[in-house]
C-alpha positions in Angstrom: 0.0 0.0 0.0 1.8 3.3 -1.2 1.6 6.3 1.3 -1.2 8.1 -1.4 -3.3 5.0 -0.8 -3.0 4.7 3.2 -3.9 8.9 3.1 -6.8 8.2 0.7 -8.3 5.2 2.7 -7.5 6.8 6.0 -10.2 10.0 5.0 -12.3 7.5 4.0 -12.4 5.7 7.3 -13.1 9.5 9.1 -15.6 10.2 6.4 -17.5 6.8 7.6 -16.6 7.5 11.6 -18.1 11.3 10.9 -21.6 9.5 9.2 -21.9 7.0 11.5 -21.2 9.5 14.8 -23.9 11.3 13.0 -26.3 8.9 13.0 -25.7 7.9 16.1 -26.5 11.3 17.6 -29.9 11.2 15.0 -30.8 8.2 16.5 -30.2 9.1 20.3 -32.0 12.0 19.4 -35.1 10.0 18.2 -35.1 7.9 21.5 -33.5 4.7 19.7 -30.9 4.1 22.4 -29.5 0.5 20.9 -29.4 1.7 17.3 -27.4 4.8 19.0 -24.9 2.6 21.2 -24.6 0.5 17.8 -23.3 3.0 15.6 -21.1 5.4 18.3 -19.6 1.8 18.2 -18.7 1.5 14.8 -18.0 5.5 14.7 -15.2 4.6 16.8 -14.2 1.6 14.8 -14.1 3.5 11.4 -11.3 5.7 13.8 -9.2 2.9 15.0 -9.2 1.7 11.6 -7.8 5.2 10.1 -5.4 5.2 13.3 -4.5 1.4 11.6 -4.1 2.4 8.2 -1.6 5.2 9.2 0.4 2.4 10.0 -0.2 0.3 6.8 -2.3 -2.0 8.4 -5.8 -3.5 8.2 -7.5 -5.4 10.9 -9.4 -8.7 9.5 -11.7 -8.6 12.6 -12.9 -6.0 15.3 -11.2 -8.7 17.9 -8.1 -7.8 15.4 -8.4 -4.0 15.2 -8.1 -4.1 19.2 -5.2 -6.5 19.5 -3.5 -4.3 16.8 -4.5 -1.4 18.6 -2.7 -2.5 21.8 0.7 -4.1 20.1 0.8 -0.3 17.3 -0.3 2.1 19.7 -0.3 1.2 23.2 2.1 -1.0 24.1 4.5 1.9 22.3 2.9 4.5 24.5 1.3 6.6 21.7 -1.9 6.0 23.3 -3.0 5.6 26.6 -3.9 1.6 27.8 -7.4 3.4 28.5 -8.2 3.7 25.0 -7.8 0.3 24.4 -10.3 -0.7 27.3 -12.8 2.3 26.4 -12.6 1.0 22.5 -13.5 -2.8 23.6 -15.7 -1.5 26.6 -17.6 0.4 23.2 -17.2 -2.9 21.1 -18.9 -5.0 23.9 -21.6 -2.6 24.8 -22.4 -3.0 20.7 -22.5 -6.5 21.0 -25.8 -6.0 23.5 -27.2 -3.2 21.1 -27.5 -5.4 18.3 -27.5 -9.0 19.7 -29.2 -9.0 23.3 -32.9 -8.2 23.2 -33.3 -8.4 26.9 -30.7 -5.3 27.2 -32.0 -2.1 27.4 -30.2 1.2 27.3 -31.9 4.2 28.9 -30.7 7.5 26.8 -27.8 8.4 29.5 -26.5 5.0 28.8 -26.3 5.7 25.2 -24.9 9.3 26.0 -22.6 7.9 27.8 -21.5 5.3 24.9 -21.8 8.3 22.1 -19.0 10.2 24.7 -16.8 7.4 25.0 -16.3 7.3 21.2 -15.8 10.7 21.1 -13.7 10.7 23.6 -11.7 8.2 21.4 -12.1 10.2 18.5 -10.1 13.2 20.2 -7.2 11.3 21.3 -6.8 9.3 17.9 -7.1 12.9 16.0 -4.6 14.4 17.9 -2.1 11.4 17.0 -2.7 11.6 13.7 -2.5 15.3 13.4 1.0 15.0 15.7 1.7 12.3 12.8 0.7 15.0 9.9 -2.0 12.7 8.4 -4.4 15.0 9.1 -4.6 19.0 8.6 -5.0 20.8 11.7 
């Protein structure tokens, strides 16, 4: 993958993470809590996999975009062990959203989800601007 091809499909994973955190505040909005938790979950994703491709790589699973999360980015102290816990705290709490019909999530709960990806968001944006693939 030439550096073009890593910048072009980075954006595209922000321009996903930036639909999908929209949606997700649409939904929470409309009082759909699990579709909300669902897609603040997969905002975050579409991040860790730009933060990913900045490095050339491409998880095959979401179980693999947090392992390489930890080995890349953690474990090298670029980003803060929190982040990987908060990212599979998010992937988990998705997991209920779309699987577990007994789960329920009042509207705080999915707040609470849709700030933990943003959260993520911040950090991972600041790397990558640090990194210069990103404009300020």
């Amino acid at each position: 993958m030439t550096e073009e091809n890593r910048r072009k499909n980075l954006a595209r994973e922000l321009e996903r993470a930036a639909a999908a955190f929209q949606a997700a505040e649409a939904l929470l909005g409309l009082g759909l809590t699990a579709d909300s938790v669902s897609r603040a979950y997969y905002a975050a994703f579409h991040v860790a996999r730009a933060l990913l491709l900045s490095r050339g790589l491409e998880a095959k699973t979401h179980s693999g975009v947090v392992h390489m999360m930890n080995i890349e980015f953690v474990r090298a102290g670029l980003l803060s062990s929190s982040f990987n816990r908060l990212f599979a705290g998010l992937q988990r709490t998705r997991e209920y959203a779309d699987y577990d019909a007994a789960v329920t999530f009042s509207k705080e709960d999915a707040q609470a989800e849709l700030t933990a990806a943003r959260s993520f968001e911040a950090a991972v944006t600041e790397l990558l601007r640090g990194e210069g693939w990103m404009s300020a």
